[in-house]
N, C-alpha and C positions, 0 to 999 in steps of 0.2 A: 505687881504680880498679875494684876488683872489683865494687864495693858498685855504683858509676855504670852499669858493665854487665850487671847485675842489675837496675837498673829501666829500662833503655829495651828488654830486653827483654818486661819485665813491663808495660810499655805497649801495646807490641805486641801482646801476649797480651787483655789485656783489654777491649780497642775493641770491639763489639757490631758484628756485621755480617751481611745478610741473603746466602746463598748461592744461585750461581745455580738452584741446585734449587727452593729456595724461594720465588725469583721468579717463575719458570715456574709454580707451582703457583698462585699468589696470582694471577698474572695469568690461568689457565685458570679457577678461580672467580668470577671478578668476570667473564669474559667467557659465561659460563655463567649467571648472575646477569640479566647485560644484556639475552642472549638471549629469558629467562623473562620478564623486565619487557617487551620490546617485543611477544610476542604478548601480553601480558596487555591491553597499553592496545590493540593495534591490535584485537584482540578484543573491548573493550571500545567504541570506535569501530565497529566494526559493528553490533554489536548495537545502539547507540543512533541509527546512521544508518538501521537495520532499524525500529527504533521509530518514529521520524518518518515513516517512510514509509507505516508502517501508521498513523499517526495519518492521514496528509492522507488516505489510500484511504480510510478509514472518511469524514471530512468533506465527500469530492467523493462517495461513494456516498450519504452520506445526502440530501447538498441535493437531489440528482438524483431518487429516491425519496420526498420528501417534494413536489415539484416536480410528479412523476406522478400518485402517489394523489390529489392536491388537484384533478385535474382530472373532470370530471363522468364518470360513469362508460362513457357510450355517446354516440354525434354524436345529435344531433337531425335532423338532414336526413333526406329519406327515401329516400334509396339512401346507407346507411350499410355503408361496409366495413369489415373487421377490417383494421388498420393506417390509414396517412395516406388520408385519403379525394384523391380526383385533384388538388384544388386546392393540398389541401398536401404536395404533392409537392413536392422542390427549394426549398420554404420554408424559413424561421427556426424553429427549436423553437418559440419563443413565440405562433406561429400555430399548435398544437396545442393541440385544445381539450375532445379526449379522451383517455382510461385508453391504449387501442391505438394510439395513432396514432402510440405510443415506440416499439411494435415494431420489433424489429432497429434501434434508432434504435444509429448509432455516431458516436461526434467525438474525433478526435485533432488537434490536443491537446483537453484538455477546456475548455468554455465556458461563458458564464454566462447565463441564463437568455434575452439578447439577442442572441446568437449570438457574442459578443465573446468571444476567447480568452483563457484565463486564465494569467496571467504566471506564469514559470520551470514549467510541466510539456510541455513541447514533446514527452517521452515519455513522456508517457500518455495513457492512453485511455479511456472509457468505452460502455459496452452495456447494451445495454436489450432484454430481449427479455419479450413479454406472450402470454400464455395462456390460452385459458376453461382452468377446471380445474370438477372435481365437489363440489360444493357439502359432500357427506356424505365428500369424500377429497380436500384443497385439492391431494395428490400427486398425484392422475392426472388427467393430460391429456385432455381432450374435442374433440369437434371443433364441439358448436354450445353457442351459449350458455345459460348452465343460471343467469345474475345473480352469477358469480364470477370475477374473473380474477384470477392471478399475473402477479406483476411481478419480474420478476431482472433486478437492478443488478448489472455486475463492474468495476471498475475494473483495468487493467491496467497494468505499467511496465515497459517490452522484454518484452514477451509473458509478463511473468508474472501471475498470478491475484494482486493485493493486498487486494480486498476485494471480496464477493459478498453484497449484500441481499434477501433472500425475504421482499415483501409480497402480501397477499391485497385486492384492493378490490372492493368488495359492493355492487352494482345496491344505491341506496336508494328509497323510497317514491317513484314518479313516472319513475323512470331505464331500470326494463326491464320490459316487458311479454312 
């Protein structure tokens, strides 16, 4: 009988079992663990939501810029103004048929070449603002024209700057007198 209560003791004794101290502790690490892991991916979700949007800024800056420089450099009419000359006032962009006539051009959201808006950017925006600048310094600003103008593209989304392009377009043979 001795011997019998000698091992249900020794049973007792030997069962492996975690203490409350040790569960607290396992469960503070692995909640610390967790923590680490959700800024890492929501971190990492930004940055990549950040990248996309810098890719489209860049895409809507360049069509818009590539859109401008291709047009001739000065109106041929002969009372030609810096910006829309009167008729193309309250027009379609695509009735622009000069370098200036983008000046202060704005469109939110942003649109495609035929005034038609372009699907999912409802906030954003694009600007256009054109410049004679000095031929021997494209950085400073002139007031008459010397056969040089800049062109600044920005693309914005909630008023913030996502992409800004500085082109220079150059009166060719025939264009400025």
């Amino acid at each position: 009988m001795l011997h019998a209560r000698t091992q249900a003791r020794s049973r007792w004794h030997v069962r492996p079992a975690f203490s409350l101290l040790e569960i607290a502790i396992s469960t503070l690490i692995v909640g610390v663990v967790m923590v680490a892991a959700m800024r890492t991916l929501g971190a990492a979700i930004r940055s990549k939501q950040y990248l996309d949007n810098q890719s489209q800024a860049n895409l809507l800056a360049e069509t818009l810029m590539d859109e401008v420089v291709r047009r001739q450099y000065a109106d041929t009419s002969v009372l030609s103004l810096f910006g829309p000359e009167l008729a193309e006032l309250g027009v379609a962009r695509a009735q622009f048929d000069d370098v200036d006539d983008y000046h202060n051009w704005t469109e939110s959201p942003p649109q495609d070449g035929q005034g038609n808006p372009l699907a999912n950017f409802d906030d954003w925006q694009r600007k256009v603002i054109v410049q004679y600048v000095d031929p021997a310094n494209p950085n400073t600003v002139v007031m008459l024209d010397r056969g040089l103008k800049r062109v600044t593209v920005s693309v914005l989304r909630n008023d913030a700057v996502l992409a800004k392009l500085i082109s220079v377009r150059a009166a060719i043979d025939g264009e400025f007198e």
